[in-house]
C-alpha positions in Angstrom: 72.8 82.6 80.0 71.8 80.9 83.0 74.6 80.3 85.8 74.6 77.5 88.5 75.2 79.1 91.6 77.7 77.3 94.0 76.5 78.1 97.8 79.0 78.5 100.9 77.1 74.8 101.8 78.0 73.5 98.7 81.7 74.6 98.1 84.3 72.2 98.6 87.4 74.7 98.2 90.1 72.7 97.2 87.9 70.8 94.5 87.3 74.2 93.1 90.4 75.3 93.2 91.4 71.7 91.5 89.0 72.2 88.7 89.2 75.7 87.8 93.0 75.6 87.5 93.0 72.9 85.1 89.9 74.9 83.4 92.0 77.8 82.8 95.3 75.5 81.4 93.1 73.8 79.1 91.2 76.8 77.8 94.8 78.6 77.3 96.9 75.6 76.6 100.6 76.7 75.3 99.0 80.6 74.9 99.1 83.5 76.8 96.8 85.6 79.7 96.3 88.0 81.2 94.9 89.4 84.3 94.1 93.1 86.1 95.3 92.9 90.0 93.4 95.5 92.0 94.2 93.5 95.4 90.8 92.7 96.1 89.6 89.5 96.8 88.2 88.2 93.7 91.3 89.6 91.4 93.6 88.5 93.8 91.9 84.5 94.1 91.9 85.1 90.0 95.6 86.3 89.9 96.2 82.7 91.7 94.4 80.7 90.0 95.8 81.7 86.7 99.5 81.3 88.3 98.8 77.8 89.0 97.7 77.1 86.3 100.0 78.9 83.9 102.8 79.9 86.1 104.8 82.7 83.8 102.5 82.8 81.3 100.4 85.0 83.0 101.1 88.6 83.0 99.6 90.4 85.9 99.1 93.3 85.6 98.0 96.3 88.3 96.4 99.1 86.7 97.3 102.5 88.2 94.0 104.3 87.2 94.6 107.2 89.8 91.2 106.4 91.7 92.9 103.9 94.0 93.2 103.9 97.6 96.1 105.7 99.6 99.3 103.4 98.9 97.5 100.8 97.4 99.9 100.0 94.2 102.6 99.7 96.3 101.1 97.6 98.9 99.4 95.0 96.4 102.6 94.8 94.6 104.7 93.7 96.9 102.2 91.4 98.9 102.2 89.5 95.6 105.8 89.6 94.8 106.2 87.8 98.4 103.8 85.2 97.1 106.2 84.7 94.2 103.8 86.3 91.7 105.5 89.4 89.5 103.2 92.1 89.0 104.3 94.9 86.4 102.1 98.3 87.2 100.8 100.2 84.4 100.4 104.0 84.6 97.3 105.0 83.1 95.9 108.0 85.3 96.1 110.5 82.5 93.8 108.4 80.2 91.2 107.6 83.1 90.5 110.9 84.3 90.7 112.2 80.4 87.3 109.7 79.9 85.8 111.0 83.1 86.0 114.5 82.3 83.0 116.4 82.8 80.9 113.5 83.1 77.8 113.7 86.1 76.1 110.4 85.1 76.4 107.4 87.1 75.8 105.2 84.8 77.8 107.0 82.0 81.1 107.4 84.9 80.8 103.4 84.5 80.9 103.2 80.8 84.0 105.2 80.7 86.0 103.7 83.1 84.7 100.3 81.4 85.9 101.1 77.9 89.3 102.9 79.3 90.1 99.2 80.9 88.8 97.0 77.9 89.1 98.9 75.0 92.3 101.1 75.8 94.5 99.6 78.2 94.0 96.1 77.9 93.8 95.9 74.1 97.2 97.2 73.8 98.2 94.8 76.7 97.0 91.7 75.1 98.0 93.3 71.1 101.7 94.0 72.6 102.0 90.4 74.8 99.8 88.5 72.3 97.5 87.2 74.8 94.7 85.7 73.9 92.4 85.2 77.0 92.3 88.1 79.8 91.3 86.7 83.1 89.1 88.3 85.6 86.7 88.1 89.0 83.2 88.5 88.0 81.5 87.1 90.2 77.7 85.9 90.8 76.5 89.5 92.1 78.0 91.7 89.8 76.3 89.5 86.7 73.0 89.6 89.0 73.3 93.6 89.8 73.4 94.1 86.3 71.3 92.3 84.6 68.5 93.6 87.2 69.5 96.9 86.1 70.6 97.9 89.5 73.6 99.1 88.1 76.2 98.2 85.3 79.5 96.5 86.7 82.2 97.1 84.8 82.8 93.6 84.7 80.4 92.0 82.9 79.7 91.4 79.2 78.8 87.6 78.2 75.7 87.8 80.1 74.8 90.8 78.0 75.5 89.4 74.8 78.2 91.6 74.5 81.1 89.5 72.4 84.5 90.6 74.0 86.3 88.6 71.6 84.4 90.9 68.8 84.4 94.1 71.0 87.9 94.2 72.1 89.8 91.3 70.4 90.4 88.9 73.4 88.7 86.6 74.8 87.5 86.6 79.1 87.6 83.9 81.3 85.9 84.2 84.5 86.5 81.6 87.3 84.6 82.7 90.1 81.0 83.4 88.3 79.3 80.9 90.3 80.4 82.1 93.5 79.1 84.9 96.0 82.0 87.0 98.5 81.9 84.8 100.8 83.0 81.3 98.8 85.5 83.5 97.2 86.7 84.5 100.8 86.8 80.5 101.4 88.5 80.1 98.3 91.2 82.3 98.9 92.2 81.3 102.4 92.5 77.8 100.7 94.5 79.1 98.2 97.1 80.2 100.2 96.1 84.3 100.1 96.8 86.0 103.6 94.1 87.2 106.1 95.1 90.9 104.5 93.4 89.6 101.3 90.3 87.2 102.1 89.1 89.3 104.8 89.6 92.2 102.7 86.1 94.5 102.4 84.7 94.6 99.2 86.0 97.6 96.6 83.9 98.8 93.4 85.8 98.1 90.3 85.2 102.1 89.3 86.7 102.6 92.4 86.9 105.6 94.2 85.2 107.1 91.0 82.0 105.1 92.7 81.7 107.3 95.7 81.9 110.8 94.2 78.6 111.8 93.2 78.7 114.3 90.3 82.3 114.8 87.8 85.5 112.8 89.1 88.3 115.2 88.8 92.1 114.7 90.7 91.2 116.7 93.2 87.8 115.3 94.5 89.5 112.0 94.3 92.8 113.2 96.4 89.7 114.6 98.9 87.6 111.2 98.9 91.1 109.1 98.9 92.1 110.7 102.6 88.4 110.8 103.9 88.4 106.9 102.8 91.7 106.5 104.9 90.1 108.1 108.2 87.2 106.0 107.5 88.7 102.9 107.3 91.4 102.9 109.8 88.6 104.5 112.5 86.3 101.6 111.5 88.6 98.7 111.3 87.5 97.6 114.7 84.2 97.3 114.1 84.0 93.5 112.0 81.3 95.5 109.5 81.0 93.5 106.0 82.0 97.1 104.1 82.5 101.0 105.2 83.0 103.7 103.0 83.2 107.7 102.5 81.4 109.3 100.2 81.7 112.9 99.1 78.5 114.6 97.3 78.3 117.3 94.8 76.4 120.1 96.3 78.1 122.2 98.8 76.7 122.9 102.0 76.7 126.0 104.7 79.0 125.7 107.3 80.6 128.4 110.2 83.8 128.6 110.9 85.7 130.7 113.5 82.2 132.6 113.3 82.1 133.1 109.9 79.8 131.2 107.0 82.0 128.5 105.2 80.3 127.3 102.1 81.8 123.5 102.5 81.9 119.9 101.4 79.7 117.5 102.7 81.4 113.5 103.6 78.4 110.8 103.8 79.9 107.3 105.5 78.6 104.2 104.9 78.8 101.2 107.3 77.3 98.0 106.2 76.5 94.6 108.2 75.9 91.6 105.3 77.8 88.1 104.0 77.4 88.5 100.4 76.1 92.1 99.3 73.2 91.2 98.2 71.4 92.2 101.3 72.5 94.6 103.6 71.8 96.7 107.2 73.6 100.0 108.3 76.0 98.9 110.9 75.0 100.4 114.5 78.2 102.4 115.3 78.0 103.3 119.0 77.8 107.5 119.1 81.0 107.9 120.2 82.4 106.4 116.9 80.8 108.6 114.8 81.7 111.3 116.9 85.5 110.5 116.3 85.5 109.9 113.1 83.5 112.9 111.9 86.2 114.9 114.2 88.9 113.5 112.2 87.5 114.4 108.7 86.0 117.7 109.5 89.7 118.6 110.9 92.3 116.4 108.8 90.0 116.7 104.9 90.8 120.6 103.7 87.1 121.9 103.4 84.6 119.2 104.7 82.0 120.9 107.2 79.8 118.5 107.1 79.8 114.5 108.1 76.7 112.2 107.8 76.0 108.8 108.5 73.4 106.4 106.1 70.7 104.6 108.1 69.1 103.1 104.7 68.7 99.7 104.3 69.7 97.6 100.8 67.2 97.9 99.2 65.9 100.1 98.8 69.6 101.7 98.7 72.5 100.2 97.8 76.4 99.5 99.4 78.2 102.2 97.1 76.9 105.5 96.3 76.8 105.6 92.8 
């Protein structure tokens, strides 16, 4: 299926927003929706759109899938209850990390998370609210990514002739597929979302789960979920599109108070681009790099080694995995 891209040129926010709320109203009409909240931007322009247009008869929803960042339930929640929008959080660590367990594959870490969210979760969410439309934030780079075969977003079904209607007994709505970031950036400052939101980096939808290489467990995510912290508050100044942590599977020799220390190894990723679909690695001046590695070799229990990626995309790509 073949979608019309709407450039940054050719946006006009307020039309869009005009049109795709009364879209959304006339697809649902007196029904039900739902929608996920992750409090990035394209859920959170989503979560608005759907509240204009259906005011209480959306249910937002904010899946805790315990590969979130530090605080972020809390903080998403009640930016949104300040914008008037409830958000109920669901607790659904136990069944996430039950569907990761022992899985290495990339690809297969994607597929599990997927069906968790579709099939599990939000089958019983629509079943127990009798929704019949679930709303969401694809946008035009996650359908492109995937249909490439770059790699499979967990977000994106129609354009594989995948039926979620037969699949998982709902049916999705997706605003935003003709847009790139940055008209969804534009889109949500005309919305009325804060700074915190529409200059919000970019997140994966598998999460933290996207920069462990090798089997998620609790306690490599509690490891990449600090080492993501340091990151991002050491790089905050530096106006990058996207930086990240990334912690990798094999262990590494390391010395310590003169002795060998068989340690983790942290890779961080620092990106300059406007809509993903290109990007450079940001040059950090040295004494950055310097700082932050300090902080995560001394504040991330076991970590005794910090590297930086100078690769391009392509060949490689924004998150690890």
């Amino acid at each position: 299926m073949q979608i019309k891209e709407i450039t940054l040129k050719e946006l006009s926010p307020q039309g869009f927003i005009e049109e795709k709320v009364k879209e959304i109203a006339s697809l649902v009409k007196d029904g039900l929706a739902i929608n996920a909240l992750s409090g990035g931007v394209d859920s959170s322009v989503v979560t608005m759109l759907g509240f204009k247009a259906l005011g209480k008869r959306l249910k937002t929803f904010f899946i805790n899938n315990g590969i979130m960042r530090k605080d972020e339930p809390e903080q998403i929640v009640t930016l949104f209850k300040k914008l008037g929008v409830p958000v109920e959080v669901i607790d659904a660590q136990g069944k996430f990390f039950a569907a990761l367990k022992g899985i290495t594959d990339p690809e297969e870490k994607r597929e599990a998370i997927t069906k968790t969210f579709y099939r599990d979760i939000f089958s019983k969410l629509v079943k127990d609210s009798k929704a019949k439309y679930l709303l969401q934030g694809t946008i035009l780079t996650d359908v492109d990514e995937t249909i490439a075969g770059i790699k499979r977003q967990h977000n994106v079904f129609i354009q594989l002739g995948i039926d979620p209607q037969q699949a998982f007994g709902y049916k999705i709505i997706e605003p935003l597929v003709e847009l790139r970031k940055d008209g969804v950036r534009k889109i949500a400052e005309a919305i009325g979302l804060p700074p915190s939101i529409y200059n919000r980096m970019p997140f994966p939808g598998p999460a933290l789960s996207a920069r462990i290489i090798g089997e998620v467990t609790p306690e490599k995510i509690k490891i990449v979920r600090l080492a993501t912290a340091i990151t991002e508050e050491e790089l905050s100044g530096s106006r990058a599109f996207q930086y990240l942590a990334i912690l990798h599977q094999d262990r590494v020799t390391g010395m310590r108070q003169g002795k060998r220390d068989f340690g983790l190894q942290i890779e961080i990723r620092c990106w300059d681009s406007t809509d993903a679909r290109v990007a450079q690695p940001t040059r950090l001046p040295y004494e950055v790099l310097d700082k932050l590695s300090s902080r995560i070799i001394s504040e991330v229990d076991g970590v005794v080694s910090v590297t930086y990626n100078i690769a391009s995309k392509p060949p490689s790509t924004i998150e690890a995995v």
